[in-house]
PASE-657910 format. One line per field, with one value per residue (C-alpha): residue in one letter; x, y negated, z. Coordinates in Angstrom, 2 decimals. Each point is the difference from the previous one (the first is absolute). Example, Ala and Ser with C-alpha at 12.3 -4.5 7.8 and 13.67 -1.06 7.14 Angstrom:
REM residues 2
resn = A | S
east = 12.30 | 1.37
north = 4.50 | -3.44
up = 7.80 | -0.66
REM end
This chain:
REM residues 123
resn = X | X | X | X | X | X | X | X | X | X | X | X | X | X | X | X | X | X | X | X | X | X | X | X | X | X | X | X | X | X | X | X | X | X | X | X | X | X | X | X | X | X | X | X | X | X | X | X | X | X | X | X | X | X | X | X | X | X | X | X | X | X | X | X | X | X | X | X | X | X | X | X | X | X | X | X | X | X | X | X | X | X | X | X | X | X | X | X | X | X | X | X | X | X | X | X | X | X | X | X | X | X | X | X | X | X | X | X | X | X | X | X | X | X | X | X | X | X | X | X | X | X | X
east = 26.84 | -1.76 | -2.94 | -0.94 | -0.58 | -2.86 | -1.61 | 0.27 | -1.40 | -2.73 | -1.09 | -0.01 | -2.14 | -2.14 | -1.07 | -0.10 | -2.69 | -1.97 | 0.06 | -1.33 | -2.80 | -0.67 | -0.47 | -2.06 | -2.16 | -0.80 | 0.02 | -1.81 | -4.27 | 0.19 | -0.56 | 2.29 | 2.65 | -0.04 | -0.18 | 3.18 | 1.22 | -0.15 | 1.76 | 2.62 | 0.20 | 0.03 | 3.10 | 1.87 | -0.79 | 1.04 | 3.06 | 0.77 | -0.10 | 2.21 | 2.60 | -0.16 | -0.03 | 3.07 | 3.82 | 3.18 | 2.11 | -2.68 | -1.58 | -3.93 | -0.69 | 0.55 | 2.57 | 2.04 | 3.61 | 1.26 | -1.28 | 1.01 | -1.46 | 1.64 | -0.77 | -3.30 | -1.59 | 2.65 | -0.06 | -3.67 | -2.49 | -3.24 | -2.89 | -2.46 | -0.52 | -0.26 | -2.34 | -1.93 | 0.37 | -1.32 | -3.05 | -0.16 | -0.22 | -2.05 | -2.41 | 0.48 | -1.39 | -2.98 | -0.79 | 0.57 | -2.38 | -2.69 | 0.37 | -0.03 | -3.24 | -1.60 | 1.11 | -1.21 | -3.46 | -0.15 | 0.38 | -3.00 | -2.05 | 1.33 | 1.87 | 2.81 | 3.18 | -0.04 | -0.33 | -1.73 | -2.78 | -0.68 | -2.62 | -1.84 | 2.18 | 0.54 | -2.17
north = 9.27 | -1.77 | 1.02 | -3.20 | -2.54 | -2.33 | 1.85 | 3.40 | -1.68 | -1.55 | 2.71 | 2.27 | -3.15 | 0.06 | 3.79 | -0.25 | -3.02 | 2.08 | 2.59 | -2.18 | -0.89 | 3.11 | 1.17 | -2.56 | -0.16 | 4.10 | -0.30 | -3.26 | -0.44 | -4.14 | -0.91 | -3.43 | 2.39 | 1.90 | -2.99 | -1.17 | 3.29 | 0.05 | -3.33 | 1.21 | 3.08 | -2.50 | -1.77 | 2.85 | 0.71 | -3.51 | 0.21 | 3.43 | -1.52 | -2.46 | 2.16 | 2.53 | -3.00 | -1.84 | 0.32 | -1.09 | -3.17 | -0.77 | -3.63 | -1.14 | -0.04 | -3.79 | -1.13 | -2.90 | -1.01 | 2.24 | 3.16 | -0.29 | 2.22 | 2.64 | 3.20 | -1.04 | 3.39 | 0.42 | -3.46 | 0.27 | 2.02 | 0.91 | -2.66 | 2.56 | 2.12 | -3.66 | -1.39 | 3.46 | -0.76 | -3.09 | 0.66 | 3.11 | -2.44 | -2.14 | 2.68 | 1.44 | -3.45 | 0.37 | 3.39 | -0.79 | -3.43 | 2.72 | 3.12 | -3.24 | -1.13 | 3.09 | 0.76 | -3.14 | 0.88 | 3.56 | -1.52 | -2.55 | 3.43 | 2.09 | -1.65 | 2.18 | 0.56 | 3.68 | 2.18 | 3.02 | -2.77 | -0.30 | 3.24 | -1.57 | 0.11 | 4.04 | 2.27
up = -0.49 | 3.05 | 1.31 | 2.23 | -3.39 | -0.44 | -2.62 | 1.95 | 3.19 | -1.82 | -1.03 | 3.22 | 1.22 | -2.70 | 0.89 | 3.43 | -0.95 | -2.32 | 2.42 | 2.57 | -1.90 | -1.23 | 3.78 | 0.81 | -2.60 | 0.65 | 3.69 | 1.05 | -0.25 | 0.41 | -3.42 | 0.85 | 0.99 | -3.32 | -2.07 | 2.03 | -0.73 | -3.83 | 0.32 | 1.50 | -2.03 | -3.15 | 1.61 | 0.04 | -3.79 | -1.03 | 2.12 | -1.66 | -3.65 | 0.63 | 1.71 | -2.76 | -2.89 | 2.17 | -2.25 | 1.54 | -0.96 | -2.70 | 0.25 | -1.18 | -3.70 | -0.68 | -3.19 | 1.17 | -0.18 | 2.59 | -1.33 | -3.46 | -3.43 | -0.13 | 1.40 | 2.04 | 0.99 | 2.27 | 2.06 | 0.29 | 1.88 | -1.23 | 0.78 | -0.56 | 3.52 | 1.53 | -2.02 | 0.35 | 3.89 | -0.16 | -1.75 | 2.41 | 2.70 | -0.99 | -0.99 | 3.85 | 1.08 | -1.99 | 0.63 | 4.05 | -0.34 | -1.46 | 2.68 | 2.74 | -1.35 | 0.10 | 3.22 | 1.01 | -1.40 | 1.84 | 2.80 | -0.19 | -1.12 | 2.66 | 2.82 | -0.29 | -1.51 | 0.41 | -2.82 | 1.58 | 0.17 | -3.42 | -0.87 | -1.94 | -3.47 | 0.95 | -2.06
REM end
């Protein structure tokens, strides 16, 4: 068994990303640099699906002439953590438009991007 294979190096990566993020979402008062890291903490959780979802020798799950009919669950992989990756993504596009906007809108009310700033929401 190898150790150094794309599915076991994709996944080391995709920690070391969510760890990244992680740290700099928990370490970092710029709001811009904790939106940037959720992003990149959200990279390494898409990157970690499709490493654990990846199969060897196994092709996408389309039915032509050169796959044939018989026995088809074990020439295909499973479309399913992709599609659930790329709704994942998109949704990570959406969320970041949102936490950019109001980012953008604390810093018309404040001037700042800090977030020891921002009292005012405290109670």
């Amino acid at each position: 068994m190898e150790l150094l294979t794309l599915q076991n190096i994709s996944i080391v990566t995709a920690f070391l990303l969510m760890l990244i993020g992680l740290y700099g979402a928990l370490t970092t008062k710029n709001i811009l640099r904790i939106i940037l890291a959720f992003n990149v903490f959200d990279a390494g959780l898409n990157l970690f699906l499709v490493a654990i979802s990846y199969m060897n020798n196994r092709v996408a799950p389309i039915i032509d002439s050169t796959t044939g009919t018989e026995n088809l669950s074990s020439k295909f992989v499973d479309p399913i953590p992709q599609a659930l990756v790329l709704t994942s993504i998109v949704i990570g596009v959406g969320v970041t438009a949102v936490m950019l906007t109001y980012a953008y809108k604390m810093y018309k009310y404040k001037n700042t991007l800090n977030i020891n700033e921002y009292k005012d929401a405290r109670w």
